[in-house]
N, C-alpha and C positions, 0 to 999 in steps of 0.2 A: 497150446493156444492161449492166449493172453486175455486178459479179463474185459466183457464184454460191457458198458450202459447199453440198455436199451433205450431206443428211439425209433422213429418211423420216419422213414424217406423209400417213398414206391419207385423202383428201378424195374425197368425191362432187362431182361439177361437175355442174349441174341442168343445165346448155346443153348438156352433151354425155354424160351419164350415162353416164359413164367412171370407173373409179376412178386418181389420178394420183397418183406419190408427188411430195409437192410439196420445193422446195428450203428450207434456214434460209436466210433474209438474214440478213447482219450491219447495224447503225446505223453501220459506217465504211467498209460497200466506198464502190469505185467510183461514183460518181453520186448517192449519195445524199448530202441534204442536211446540212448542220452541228445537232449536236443535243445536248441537255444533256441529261445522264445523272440519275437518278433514283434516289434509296437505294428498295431495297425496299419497296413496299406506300406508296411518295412518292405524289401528285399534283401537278401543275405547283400552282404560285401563281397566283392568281385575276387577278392584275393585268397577266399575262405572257401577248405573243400572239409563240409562237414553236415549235420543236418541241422535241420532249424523248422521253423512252426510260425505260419502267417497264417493271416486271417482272424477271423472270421467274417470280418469285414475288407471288402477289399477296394483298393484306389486304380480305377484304372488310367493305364499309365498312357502319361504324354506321348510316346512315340506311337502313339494311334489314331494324331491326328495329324491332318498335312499339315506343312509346314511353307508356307510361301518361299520361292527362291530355292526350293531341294530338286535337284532332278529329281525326274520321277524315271524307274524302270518298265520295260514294256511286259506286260502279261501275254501270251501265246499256248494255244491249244493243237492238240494233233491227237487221231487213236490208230491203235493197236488192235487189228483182230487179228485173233488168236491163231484164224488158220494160217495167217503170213509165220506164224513163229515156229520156232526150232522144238523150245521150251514151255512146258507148260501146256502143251495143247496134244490132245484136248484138253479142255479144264473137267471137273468133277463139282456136282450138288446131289443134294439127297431132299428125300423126299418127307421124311418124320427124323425127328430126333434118335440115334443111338439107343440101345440096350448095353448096360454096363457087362460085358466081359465076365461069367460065373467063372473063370480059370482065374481071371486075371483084373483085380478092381480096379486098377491103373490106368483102362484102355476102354473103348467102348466097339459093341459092335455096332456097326454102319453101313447101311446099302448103299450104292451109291451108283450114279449112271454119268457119261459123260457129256458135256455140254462145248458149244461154240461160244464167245463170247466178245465183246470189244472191249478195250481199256483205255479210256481217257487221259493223256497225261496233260498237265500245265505246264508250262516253262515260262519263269523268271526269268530276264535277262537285264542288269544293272543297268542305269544310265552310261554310265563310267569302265562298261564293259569296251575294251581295244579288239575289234576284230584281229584275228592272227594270233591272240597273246595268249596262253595256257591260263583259265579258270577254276579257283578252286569253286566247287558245289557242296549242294544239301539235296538230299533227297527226302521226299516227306510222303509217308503214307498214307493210302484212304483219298488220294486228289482226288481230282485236281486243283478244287478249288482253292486260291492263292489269293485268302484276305487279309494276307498278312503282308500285303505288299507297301502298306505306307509304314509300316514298322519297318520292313529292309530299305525303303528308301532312305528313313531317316539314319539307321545304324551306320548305314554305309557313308551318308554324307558327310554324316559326326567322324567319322574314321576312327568306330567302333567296333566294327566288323571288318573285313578286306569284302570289296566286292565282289559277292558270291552271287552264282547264277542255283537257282531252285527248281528241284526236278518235283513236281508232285503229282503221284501215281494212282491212279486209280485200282484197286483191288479186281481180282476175280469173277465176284460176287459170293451172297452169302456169307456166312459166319461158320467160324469152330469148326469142330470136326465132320468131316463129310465134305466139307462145302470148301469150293477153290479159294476165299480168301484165308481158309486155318489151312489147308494146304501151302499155300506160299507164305503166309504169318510166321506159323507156331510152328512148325517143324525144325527140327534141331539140326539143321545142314546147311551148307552152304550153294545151296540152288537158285535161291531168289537172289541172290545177289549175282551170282552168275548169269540169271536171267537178265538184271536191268544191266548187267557190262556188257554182256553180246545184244540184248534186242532193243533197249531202252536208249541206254547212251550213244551210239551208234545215229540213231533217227535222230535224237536231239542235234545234232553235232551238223551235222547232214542237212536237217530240214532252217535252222536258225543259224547258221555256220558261225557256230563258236567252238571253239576246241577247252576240251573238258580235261584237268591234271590226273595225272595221273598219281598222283605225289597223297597216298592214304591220310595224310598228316593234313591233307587240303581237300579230306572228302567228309559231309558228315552225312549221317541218317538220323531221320525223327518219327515220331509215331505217336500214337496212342493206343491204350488198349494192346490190342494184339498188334497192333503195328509199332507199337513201344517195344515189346519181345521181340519182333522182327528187326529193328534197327540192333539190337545187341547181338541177336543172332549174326545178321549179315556181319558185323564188325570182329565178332568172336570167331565165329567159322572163316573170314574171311579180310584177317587182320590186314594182308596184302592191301588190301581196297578202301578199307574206314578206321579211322581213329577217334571218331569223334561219332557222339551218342546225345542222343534227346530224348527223352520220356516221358510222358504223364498218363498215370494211373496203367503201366508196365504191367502186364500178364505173363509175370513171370512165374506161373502157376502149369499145371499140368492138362494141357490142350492140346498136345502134338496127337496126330492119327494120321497115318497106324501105328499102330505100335515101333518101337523102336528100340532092340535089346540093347543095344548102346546105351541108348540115352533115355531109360526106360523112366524118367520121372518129368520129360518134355523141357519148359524153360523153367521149372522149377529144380531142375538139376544147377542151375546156373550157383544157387546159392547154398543147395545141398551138397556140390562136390565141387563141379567146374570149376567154379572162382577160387574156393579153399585147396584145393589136387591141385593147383594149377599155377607154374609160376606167373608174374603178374604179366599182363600186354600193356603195350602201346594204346591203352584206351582210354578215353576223356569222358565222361557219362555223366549225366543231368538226368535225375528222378524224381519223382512228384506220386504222391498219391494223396486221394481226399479223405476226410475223416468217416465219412459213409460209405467210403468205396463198396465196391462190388463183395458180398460171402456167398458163397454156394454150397453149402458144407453137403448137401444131399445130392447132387448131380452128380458123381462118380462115388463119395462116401470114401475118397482116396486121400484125403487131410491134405490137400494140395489145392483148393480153389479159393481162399482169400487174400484178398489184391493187399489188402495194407498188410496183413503177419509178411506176404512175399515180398513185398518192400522193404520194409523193418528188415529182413532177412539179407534181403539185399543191400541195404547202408551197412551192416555190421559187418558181413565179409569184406567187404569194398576196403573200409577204414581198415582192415586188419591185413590187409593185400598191400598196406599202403596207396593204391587207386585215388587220382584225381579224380573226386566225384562231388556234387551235391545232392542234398536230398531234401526235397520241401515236405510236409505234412502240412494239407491245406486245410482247416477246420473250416467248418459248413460248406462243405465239398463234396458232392457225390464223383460216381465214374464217369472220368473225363474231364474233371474239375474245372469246367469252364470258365466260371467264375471267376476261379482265381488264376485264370491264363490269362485275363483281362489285364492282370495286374503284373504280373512274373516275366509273361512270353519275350519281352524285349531283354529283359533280361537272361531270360536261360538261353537265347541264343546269343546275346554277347557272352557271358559266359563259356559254353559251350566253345568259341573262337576263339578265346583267350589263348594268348601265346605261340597262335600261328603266322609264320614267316615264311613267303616263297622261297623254293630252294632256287638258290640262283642260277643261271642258265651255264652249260660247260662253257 
């Protein structure tokens, strides 16, 4: 693990509802990877898959404010209870935190009982959206809320984007292990992704009649946190369906439960073997993490719970996979680096679309 400054920034941890003072990383300790430095209120260049370091001050950007004369797209809401679904129901929450596993530091023990639940989705739909015409989408974790609608209004008008319709989902409830959103998050299969092909997109398609592509190269997934892991997961497990990746401050860290002999190190596998065993995919990935981000080093004691070392971890396989990727390090950024999404978001998701082309009709 790479050489620590200390600092003080109070973070709530949802897996262990602890408050931690967490440490600054520097962009030149120890182990972290090589990175081009950023002027103020910069964003990388659109052309360039590599990492880089903004901040600490951050400009936030024009495409977040209306723009007179832009369509504007419509926002729409609908839920999901759980007992209508296939998948996932019942959901599962616990009631206290885990005991770590005496056979096994990797895993935690967890009681848990089962739960009914409802899930909120939002749906985007473009201005410019053609009834009848096939849609490329994004799906975004943690919805519904969709305030990032004056920034797609603008990408798309600019014809910086293609006109994407935005699915954003509301989780299970709860956190981490035990609890049905680290069930659908952080487990290392392709279940939640199967979940929102059969129960999710289905309603949308149905309830707003737009027809959604099928074409992986025209689907993305985003997140944060565990819903950052989740968008890699759904894409990795289920290459068929996503090629395209969004992340800030990724838990690609060890949160899967239950255990799982396969994939016995959770999304921390990703950078431990997966991505290096593995020849490369069809995947497009945008990563971010802040310089404060999230350490746990004592909740499992499994050297698998600090978000920036798992990032770092992640740019360096990535580059070495050859992988279309970028990687931000946002300095004066805690978990979730909101701050510096102020500044970035319009661009990680033009980026992120970069280089896609409908496939044309037979």
């Amino acid at each position: 693990m790479f050489k620590l400054r200390i600092a003080v920034l109070m973070t709530v941890f949802a897996c262990s509802g602890s408050a931690i003072a967490q440490p600054v990383r520097n962009y030149d300790d120890k182990g972290a990877p090589p990175f081009k430095v950023l002027k103020e209120g910069e964003n990388p260049p659109l052309d360039a898959s590599d990492n880089f370091v903004i901040g600490p001050k951050y400009a936030p950007a024009p495409e977040r404010n209306k723009v007179e004369g832009v369509p504007e797209g419509k926002v729409q809401q609908f839920e999901i209870d759980s007992k209508d679904t296939k998948l996932f129901n019942p959901g599962i929450a616990r009631k206290v935190f885990g005991k770590v596993d005496p056979k096994n530091p990797k895993t935690l023990i967890v009681e848990t009982h089962n739960i009914d639940y409802k899930r909120k989705v939002g749906v985007y739909i473009p201005a410019q959206y053609k009834e009848g015409t096939e849609a490329p989408f994004m799906v975004v974790h943690d919805g519904p809320g969709l305030g990032m609608k004056t920034i797609l209004d603008n990408l798309i008008a600019q014809k910086r984007i293609p006109p994407i319709i935005v699915i954003s989902i509301a989780n299970g409830g709860g956190d981490a292990q035990g609890h049905e959103r680290g069930k659908e998050y952080d487990n290392m299969n392709g279940d939640y992704a199967e979940y929102i092909e059969t129960e999710v997109l289905p309603r949308v398609e149905k309830n707003y009649k737009v027809k959604l592509t099928k074409d992986p190269d025209g689907r993305a997934a985003m997140g944060s946190s565990s819903g950052g892991s989740c968008a890699l997961i759904m894409a990795w497990f289920r290459t068929d369906l996503y090629h395209r990746v969004l992340t800030t401050s990724g838990t690609f860290v060890n949160q899967a439960w239950p255990f799982d002999e396969k994939y016995p190190d959770g999304a921390w596998g990703f950078h431990e073997t997966l991505i290096p065993k593995n020849d490369k995919k069809p995947i497009r990935l945008f990563i971010s993490v802040g310089d404060k981000d999230s350490l746990n080093p004592n909740i499992m004691r499994d050297d698998m719970h600090d978000w920036v070392e798992a990032n770092h971890r992640m740019a360096k396989v990535l580059k070495e996979k050859g992988y279309e990727y970028q990687y931000l390090f946002c300095r004066g950024a805690g978990h979730g680096i909101g701050n510096a999404q102020a500044q970035f978001l319009p661009h990680a998701i033009e980026w992120v679309w970069k280089g896609y082309a409908p496939k044309k009709d037979k």
